[in-house]
Backbone bond lengths (Angstrom), bond angles and torsions (degrees), N, CA, C in turn:
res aa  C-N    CA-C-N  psi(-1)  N-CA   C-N-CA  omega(-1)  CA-C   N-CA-C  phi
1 X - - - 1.466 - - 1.513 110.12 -
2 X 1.383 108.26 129.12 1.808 116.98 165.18 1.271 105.43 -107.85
3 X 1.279 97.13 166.80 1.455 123.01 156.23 1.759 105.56 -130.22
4 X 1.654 85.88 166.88 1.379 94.22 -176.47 1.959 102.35 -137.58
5 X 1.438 105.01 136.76 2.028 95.82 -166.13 1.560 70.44 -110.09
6 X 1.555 119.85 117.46 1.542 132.74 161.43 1.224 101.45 -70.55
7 X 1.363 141.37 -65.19 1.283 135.66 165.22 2.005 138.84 -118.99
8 X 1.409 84.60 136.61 1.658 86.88 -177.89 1.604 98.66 -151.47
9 X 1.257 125.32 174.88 1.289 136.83 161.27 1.408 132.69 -133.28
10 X 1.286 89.01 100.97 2.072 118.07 -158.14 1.831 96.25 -79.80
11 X 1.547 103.41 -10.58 1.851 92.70 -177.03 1.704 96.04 -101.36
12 X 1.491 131.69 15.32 1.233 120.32 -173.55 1.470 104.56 -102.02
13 X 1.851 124.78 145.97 1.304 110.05 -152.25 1.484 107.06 -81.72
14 X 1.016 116.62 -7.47 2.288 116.93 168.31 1.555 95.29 -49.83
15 X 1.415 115.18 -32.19 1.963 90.54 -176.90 1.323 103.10 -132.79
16 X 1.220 127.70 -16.60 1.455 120.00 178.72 1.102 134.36 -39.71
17 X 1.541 120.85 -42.42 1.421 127.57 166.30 1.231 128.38 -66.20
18 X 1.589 118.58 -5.98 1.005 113.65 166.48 1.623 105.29 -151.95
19 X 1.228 101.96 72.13 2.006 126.51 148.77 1.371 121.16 -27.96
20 X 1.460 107.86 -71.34 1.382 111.12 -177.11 1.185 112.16 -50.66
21 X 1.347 113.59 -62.97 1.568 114.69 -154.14 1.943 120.02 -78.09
22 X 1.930 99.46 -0.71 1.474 126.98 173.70 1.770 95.89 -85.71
23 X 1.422 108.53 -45.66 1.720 102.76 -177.36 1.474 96.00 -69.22
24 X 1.185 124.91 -55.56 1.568 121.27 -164.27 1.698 116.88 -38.45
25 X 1.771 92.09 -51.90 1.627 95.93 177.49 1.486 120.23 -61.74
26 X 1.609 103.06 -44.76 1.370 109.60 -177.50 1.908 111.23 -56.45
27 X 1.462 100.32 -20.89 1.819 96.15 -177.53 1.789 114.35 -84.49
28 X 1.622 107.98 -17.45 1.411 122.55 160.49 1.476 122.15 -71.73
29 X 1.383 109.50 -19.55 1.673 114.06 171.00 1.710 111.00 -102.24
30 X 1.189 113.25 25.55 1.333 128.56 174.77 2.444 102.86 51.06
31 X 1.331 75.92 43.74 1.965 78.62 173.40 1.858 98.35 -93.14
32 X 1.051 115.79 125.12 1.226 118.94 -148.01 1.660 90.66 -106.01
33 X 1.312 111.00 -46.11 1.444 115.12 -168.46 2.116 100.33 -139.62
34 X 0.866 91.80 162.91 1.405 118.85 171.11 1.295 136.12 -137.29
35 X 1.572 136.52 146.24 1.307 144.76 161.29 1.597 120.49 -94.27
36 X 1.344 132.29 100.74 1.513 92.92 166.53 1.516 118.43 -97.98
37 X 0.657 116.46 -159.94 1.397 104.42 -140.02 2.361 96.20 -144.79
38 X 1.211 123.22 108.05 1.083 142.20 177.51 1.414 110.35 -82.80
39 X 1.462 100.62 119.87 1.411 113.27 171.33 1.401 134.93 -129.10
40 X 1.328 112.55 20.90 1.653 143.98 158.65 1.315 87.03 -149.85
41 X 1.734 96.74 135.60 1.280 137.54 162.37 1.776 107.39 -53.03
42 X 1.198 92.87 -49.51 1.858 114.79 -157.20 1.794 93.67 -77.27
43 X 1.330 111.79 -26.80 1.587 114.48 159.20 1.435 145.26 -84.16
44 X 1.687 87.29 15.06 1.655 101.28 -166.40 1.659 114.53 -65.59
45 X 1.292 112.91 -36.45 1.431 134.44 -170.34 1.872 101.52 -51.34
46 X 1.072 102.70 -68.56 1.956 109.33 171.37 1.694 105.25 -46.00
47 X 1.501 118.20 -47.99 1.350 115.10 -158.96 1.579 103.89 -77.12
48 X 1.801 129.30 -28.66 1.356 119.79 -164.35 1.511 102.18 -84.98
49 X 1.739 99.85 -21.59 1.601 112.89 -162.78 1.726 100.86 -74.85
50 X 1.386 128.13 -0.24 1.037 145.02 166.87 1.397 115.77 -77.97
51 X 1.617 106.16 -68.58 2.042 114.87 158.09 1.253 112.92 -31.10
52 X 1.325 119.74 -52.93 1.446 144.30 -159.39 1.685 94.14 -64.02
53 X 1.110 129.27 -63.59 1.687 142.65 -163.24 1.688 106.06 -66.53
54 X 1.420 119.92 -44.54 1.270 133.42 165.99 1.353 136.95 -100.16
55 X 1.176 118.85 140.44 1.829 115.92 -141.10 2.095 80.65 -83.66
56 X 1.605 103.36 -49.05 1.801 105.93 -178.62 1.360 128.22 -73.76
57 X 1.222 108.97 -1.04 1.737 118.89 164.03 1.472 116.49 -87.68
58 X 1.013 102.00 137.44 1.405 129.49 -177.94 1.669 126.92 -124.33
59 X 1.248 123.60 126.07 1.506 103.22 177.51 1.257 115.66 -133.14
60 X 1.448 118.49 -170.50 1.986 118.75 -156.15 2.317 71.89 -128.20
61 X 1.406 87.30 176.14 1.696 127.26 165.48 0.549 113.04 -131.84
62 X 1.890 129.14 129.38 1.367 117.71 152.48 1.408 103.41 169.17
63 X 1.297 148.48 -156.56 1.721 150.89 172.46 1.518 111.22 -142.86
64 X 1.485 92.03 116.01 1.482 107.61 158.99 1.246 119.64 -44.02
65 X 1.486 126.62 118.68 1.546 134.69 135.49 1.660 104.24 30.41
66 X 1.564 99.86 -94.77 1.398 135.62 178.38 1.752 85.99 -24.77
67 X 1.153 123.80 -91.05 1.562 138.24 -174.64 1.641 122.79 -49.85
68 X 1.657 112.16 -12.38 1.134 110.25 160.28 1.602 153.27 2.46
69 X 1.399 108.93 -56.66 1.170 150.78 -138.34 1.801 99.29 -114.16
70 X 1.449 104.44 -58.87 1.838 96.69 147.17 0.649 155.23 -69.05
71 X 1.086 121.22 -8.87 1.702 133.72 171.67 1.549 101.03 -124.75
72 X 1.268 146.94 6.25 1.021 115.62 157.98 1.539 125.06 -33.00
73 X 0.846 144.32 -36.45 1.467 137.02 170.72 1.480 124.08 -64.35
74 X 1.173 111.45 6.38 1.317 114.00 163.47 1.348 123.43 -78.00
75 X 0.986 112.60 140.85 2.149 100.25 178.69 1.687 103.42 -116.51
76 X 1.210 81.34 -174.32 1.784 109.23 -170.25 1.555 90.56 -55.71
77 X 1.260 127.48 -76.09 1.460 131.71 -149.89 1.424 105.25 -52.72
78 X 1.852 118.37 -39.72 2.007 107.39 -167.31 1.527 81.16 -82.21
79 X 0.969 149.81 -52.72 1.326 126.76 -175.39 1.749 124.80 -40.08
80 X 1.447 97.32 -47.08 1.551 109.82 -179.11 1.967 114.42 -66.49
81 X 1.599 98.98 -31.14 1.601 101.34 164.17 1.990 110.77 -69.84
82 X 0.779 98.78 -48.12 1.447 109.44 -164.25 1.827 92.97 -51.79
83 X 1.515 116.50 -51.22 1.324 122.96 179.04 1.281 119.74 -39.38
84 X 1.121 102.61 -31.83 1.681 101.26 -170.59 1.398 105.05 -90.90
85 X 0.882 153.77 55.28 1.466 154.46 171.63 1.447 97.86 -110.17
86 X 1.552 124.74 129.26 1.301 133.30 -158.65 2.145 107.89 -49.90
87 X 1.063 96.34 -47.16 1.781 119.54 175.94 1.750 104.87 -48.83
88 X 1.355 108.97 -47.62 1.576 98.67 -167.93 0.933 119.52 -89.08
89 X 1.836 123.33 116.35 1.242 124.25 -147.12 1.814 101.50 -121.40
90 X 1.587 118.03 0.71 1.612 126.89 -172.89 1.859 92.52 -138.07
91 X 1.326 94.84 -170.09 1.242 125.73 -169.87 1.420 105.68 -149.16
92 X 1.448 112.08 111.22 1.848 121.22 169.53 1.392 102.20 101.25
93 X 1.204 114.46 173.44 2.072 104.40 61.84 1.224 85.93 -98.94
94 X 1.272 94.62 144.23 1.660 110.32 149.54 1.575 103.02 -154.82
95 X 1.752 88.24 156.96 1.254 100.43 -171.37 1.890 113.29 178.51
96 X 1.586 115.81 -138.17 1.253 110.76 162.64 1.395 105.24 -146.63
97 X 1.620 104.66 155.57 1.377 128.64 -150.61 1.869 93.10 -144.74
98 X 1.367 108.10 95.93 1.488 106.73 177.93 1.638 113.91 -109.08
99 X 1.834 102.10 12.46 1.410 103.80 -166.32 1.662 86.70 -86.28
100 X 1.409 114.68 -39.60 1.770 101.73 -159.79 1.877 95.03 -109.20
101 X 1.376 107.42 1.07 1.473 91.86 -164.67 1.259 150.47 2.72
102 X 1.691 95.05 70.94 1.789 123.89 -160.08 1.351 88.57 -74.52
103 X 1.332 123.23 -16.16 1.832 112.57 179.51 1.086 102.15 -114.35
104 X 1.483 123.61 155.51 1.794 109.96 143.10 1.365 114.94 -70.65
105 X 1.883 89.95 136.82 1.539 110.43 -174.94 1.589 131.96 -40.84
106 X 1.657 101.87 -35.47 1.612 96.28 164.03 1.531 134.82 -92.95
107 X 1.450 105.56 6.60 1.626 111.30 158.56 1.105 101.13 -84.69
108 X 1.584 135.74 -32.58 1.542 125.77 -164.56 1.672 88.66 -68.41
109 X 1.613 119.74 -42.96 1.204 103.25 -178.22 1.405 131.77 -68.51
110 X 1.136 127.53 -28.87 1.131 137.99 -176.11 1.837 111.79 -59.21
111 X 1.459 87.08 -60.07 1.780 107.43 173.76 1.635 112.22 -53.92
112 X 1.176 108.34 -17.83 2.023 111.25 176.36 1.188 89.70 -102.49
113 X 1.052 138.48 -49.08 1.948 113.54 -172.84 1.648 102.60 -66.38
114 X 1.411 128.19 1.91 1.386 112.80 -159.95 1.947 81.82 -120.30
115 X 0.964 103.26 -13.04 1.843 90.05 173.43 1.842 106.44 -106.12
116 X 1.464 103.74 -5.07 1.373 114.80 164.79 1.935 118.16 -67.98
117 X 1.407 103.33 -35.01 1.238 128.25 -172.06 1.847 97.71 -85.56
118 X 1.476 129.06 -33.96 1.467 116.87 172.64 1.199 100.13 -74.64
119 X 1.633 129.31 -48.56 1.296 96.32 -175.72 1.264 137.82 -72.59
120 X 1.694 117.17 -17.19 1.232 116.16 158.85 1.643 134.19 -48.86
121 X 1.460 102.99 -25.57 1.496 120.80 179.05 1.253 97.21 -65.48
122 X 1.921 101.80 -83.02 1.236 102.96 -162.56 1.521 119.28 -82.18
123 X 1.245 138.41 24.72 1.409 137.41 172.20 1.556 101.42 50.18
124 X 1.122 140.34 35.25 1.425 166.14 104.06 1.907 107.77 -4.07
125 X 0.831 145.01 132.63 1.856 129.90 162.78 1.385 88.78 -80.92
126 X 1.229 106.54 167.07 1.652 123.79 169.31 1.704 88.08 -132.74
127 X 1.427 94.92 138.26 1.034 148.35 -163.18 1.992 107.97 -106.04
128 X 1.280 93.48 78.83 1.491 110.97 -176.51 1.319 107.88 -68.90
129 X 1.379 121.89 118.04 1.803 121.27 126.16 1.127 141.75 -100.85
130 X 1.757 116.17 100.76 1.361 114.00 -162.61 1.813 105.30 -101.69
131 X 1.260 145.03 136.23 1.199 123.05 171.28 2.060 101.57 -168.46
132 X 2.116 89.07 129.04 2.044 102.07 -150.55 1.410 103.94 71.49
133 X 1.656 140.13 -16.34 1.129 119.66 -170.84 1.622 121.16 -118.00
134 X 1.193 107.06 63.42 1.826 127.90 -163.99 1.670 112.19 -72.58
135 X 1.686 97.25 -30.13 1.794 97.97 -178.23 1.229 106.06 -87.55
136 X 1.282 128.91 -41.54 1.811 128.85 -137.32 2.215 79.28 -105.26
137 X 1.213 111.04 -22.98 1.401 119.98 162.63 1.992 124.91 -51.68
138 X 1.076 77.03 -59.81 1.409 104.05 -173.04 1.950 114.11 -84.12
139 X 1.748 102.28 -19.83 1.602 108.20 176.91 1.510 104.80 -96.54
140 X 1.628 100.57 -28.46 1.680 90.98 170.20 1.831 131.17 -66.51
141 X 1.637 93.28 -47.41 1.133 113.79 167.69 2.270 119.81 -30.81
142 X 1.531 93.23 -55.30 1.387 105.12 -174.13 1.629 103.28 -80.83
143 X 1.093 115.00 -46.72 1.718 128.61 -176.51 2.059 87.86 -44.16
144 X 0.750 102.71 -58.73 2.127 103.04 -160.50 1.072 116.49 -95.64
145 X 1.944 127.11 -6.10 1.379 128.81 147.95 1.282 101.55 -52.26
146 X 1.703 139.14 -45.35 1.298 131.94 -177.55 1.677 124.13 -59.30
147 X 1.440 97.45 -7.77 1.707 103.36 -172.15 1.920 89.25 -104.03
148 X 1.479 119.30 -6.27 1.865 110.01 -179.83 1.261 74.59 142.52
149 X 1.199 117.37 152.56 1.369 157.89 145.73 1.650 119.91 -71.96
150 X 1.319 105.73 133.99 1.460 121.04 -169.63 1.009 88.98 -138.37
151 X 1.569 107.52 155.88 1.579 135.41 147.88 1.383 129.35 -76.28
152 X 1.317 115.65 118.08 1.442 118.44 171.88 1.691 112.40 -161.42
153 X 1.501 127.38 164.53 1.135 157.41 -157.76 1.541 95.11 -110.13
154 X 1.439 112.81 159.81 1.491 129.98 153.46 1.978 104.25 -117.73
155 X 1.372 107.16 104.47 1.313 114.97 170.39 1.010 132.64 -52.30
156 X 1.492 148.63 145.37 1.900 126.46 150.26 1.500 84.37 82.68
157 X 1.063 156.32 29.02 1.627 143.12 -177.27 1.535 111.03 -31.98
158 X 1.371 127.53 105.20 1.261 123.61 -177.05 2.093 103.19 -146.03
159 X 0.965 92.17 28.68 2.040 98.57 -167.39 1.623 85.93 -112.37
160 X 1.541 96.22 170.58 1.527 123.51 174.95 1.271 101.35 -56.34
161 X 1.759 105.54 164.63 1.286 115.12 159.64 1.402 105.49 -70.02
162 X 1.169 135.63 -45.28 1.813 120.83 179.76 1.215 107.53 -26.87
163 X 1.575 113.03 -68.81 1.689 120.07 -175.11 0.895 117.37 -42.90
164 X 1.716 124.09 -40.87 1.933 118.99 -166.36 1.286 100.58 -110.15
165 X 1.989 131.19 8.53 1.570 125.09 129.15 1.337 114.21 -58.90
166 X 1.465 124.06 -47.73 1.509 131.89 -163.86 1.691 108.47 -67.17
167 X 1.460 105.77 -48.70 2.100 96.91 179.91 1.336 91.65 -77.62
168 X 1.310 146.84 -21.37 1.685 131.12 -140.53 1.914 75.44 -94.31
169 X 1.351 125.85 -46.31 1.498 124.78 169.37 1.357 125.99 -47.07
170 X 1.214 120.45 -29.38 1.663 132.90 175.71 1.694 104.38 -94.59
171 X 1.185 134.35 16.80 1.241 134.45 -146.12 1.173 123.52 1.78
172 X 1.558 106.48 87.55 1.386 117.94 169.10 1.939 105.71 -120.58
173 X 1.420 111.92 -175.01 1.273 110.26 -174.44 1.551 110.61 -132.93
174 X 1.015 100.23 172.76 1.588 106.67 -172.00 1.713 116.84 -153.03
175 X 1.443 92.49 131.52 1.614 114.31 -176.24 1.047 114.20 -91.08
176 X 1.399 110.51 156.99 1.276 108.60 -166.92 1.990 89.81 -137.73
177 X 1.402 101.57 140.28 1.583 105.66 171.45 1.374 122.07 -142.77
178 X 1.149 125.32 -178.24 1.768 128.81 -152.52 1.812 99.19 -38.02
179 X 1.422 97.03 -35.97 1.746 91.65 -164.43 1.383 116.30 -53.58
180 X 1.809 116.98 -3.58 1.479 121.43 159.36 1.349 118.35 -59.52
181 X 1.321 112.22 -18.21 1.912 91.97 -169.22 1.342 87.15 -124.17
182 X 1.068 133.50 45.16 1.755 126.62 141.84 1.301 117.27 -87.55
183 X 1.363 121.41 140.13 1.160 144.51 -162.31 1.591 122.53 -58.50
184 X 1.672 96.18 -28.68 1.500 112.11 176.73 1.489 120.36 -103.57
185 X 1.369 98.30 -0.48 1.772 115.17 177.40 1.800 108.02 -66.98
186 X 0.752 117.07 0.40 1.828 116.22 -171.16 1.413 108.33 -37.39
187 X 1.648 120.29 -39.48 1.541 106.24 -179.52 1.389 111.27 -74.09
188 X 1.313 113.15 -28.02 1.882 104.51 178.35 1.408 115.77 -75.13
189 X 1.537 119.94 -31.58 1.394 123.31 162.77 1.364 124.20 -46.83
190 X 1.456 105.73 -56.35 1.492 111.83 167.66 1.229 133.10 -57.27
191 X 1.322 116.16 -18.25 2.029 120.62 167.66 1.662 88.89 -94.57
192 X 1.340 149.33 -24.57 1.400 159.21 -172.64 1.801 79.93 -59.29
193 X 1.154 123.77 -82.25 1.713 112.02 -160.11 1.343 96.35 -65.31
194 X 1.165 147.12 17.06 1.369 115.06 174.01 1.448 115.94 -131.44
195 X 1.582 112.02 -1.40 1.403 112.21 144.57 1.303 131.97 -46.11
196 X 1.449 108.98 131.22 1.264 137.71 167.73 1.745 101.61 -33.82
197 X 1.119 121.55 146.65 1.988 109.62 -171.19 1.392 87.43 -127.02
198 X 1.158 110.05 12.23 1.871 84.34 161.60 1.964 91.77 -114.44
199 X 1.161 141.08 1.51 1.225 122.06 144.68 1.352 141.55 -110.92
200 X 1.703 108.58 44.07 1.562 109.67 163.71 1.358 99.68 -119.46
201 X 1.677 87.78 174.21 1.700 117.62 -169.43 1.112 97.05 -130.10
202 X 1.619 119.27 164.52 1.726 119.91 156.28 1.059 87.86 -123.52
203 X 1.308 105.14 159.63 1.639 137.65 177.32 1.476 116.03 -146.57
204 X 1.324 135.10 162.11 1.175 177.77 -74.43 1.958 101.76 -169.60
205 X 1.578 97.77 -84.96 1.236 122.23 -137.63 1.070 128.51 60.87
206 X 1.504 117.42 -4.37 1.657 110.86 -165.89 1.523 125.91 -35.25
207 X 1.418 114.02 164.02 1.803 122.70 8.21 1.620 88.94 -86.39
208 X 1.221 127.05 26.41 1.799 117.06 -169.47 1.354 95.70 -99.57
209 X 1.646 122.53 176.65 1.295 149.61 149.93 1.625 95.47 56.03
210 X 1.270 115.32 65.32 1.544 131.16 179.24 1.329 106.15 -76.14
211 X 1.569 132.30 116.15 1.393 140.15 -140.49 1.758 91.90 -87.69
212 X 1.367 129.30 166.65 1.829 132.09 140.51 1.172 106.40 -50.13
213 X 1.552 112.08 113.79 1.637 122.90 31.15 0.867 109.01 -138.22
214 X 2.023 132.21 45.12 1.130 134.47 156.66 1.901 113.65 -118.42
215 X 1.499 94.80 40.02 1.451 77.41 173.04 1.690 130.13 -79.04
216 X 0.786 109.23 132.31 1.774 112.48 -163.11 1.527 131.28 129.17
217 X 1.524 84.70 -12.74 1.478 93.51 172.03 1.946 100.67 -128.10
218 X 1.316 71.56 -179.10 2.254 97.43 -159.91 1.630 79.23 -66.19
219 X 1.704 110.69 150.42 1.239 119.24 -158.94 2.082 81.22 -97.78
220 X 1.329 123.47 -174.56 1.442 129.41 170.93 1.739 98.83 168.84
221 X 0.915 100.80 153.99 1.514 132.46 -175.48 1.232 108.70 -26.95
222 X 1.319 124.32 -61.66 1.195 143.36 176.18 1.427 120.82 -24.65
223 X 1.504 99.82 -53.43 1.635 120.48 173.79 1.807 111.63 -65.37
224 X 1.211 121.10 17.65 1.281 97.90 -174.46 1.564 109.63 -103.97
225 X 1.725 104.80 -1.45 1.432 90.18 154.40 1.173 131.20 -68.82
226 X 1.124 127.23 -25.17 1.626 127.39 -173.52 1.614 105.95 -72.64
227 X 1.323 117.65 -6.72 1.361 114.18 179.45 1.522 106.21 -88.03
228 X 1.521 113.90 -36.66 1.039 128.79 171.17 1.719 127.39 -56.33
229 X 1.650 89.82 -42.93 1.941 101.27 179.21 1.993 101.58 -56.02
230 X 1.669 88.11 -43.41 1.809 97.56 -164.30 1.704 102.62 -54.80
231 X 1.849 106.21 -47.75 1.291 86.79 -174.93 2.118 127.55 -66.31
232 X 1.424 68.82 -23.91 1.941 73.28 176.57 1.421 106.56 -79.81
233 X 1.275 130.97 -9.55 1.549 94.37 169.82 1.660 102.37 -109.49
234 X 1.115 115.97 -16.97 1.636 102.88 164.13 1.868 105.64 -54.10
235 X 1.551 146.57 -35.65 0.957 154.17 169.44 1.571 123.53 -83.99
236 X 1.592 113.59 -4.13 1.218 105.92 144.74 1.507 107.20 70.61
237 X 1.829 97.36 42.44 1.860 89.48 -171.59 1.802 72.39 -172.97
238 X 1.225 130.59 172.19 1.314 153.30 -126.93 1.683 99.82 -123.54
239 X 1.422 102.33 142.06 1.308 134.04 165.48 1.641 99.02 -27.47
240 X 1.254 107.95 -79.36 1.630 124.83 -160.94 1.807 102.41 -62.75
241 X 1.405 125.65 -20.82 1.491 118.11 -159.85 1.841 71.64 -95.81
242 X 1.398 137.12 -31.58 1.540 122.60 -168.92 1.603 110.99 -59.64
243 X 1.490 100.01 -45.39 1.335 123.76 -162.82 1.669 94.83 -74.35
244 X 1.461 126.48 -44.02 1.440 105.94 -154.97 1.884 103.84 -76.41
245 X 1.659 96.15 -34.15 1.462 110.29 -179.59 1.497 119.30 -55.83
246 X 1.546 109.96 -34.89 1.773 103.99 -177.33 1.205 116.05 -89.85
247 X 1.717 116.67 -25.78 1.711 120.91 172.13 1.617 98.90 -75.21
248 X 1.182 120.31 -14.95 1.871 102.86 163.38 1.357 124.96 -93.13
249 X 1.338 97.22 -11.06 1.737 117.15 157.39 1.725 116.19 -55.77
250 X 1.332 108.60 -85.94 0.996 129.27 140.48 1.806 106.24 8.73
251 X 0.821 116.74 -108.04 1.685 144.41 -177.92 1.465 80.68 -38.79
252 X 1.028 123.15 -99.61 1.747 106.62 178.34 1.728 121.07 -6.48
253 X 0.940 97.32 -70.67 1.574 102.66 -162.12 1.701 91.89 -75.80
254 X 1.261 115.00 -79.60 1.219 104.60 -157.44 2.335 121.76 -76.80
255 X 1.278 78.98 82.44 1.362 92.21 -158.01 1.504 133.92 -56.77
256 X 1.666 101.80 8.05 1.536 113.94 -167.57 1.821 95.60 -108.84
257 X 1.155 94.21 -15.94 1.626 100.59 173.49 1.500 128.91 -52.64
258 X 1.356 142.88 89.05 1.358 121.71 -165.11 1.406 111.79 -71.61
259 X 1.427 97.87 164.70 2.085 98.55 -148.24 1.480 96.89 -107.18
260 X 1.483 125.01 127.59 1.006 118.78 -168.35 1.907 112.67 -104.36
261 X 1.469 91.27 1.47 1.860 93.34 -168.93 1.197 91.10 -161.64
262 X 1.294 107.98 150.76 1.876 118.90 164.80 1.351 104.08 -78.07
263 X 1.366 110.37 161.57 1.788 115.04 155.83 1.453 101.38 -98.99
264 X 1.648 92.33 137.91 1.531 86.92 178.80 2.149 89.73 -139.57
265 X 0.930 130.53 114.84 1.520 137.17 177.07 1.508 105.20 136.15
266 X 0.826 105.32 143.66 1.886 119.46 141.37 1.430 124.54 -125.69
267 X 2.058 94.15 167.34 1.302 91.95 177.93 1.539 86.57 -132.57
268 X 1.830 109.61 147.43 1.098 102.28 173.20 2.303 127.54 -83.65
């Protein structure tokens, strides 16, 4: 049995200083592979040089929401060079963020149709963060499937069921992370069993949103089985059918990834 942590952030300083001994654990909780996950463009150099050091790390390009506003001046094309570096296997996150609106809302928009446009190039997933922002989410999303279709995920899953009917309709996919096994999560649990299981992921988020029964401490890779146990017993089917179904997810979508195991089970 694998797992796979789609997203975490191994260049943020809660775990950076100590890499090794975050991969070590994560290779005792059977986390087989990893993403981290870039959220300034202008910080990419530290984050690939991370991919670069470890044969099972993997990382995305691109600017957070939140970060918008600085890099707007980046375009489609240095993003689309930067993509091709053997390691970068996503695009972003990017997206919109109307809970802290660290950007103004129409650069956050502008800057997601323009990492919408690398992954359409490079067949890259983009790596969504949507959060308060379910309409202008969900109108962008459909508005630029009409200009080509791209691949991408909804990260951190924390939106309505409309939203994860609306990408699961555009065939996109959706992750799911620790914020499943909190106690007050019941509405995300409840669209959690009724996802489609050939399009979720688990994730991390690290070092944030550290799942039961380590809340209180820095979140890391390691923990993304317990996101995984939660979804299999909210679904009423086994550890190993969670794990084989999302690392063949996984391998699907993120296609630069080399595949280290088949999926072989389901759960309905």
């Amino acid at each position: 049995m694998i797992l796979i942590d789609t997203h975490c952030h191994l260049d943020f300083p809660e775990i950076s200083g100590q890499i090794d001994d975050v991969l070590a654990r994560a290779k005792q909780a059977n986390i087989a592979q990893m993403v981290t996950i870039c959220t300034k463009v202008r910080e990419f150099p530290k984050i690939v040089a991370i991919a670069e050091k470890y044969d099972n790390v993997f990382c995305s390009v691109g600017t957070h929401p939140h970060n918008a506003q600085e890099e707007a001046d980046i375009g489609v094309e240095e993003i689309i060079a930067l993509a091709a570096h053997p390691k970068v296997v996503a695009i972003g996150e990017g997206g919109l963020d109307y809970y802290y609106d660290n950007s103004p809302r129409d650069i956050q928009k502008t800057v997601f149709r323009n990492h919408i446009e690398v992954a359409r190039q490079t067949g890259l997933p983009l790596v969504i963060h949507t959060r308060d922002a379910d309409e202008d989410t969900i109108s962008i999303l459909q508005d630029e499937m009409k200009n080509g279709a791209f691949p991408a995920l909804i990260h951190c899953f924390t939106a309505s069921r409309e939203l994860a009917q609306k990408v699961l309709d555009m065939g996109l996919y959706i992750s799911l992370s620790g914020v499943l096994t909190f106690k007050n999560a019941t509405d995300i649990q409840d669209i959690a069993k009724d996802l489609p299981l050939d399009r979720i992921f688990v994730e991390t988020d690290a070092p944030f949103l550290t799942p039961v029964p380590h809340r209180g401490q820095t979140n890391e890779p390691a923990f993304t089985q317990h996101t995984a146990q939660k979804l299999a017993d909210l679904r009423e089917c086994s550890l190993e059918e969670i794990a084989d179904a999302t690392t063949a997810n996984f391998y699907t979508l993120f296609k630069k990834v080399p595949e280290l195991a088949k999926s072989k089970g389901a759960c309905a």
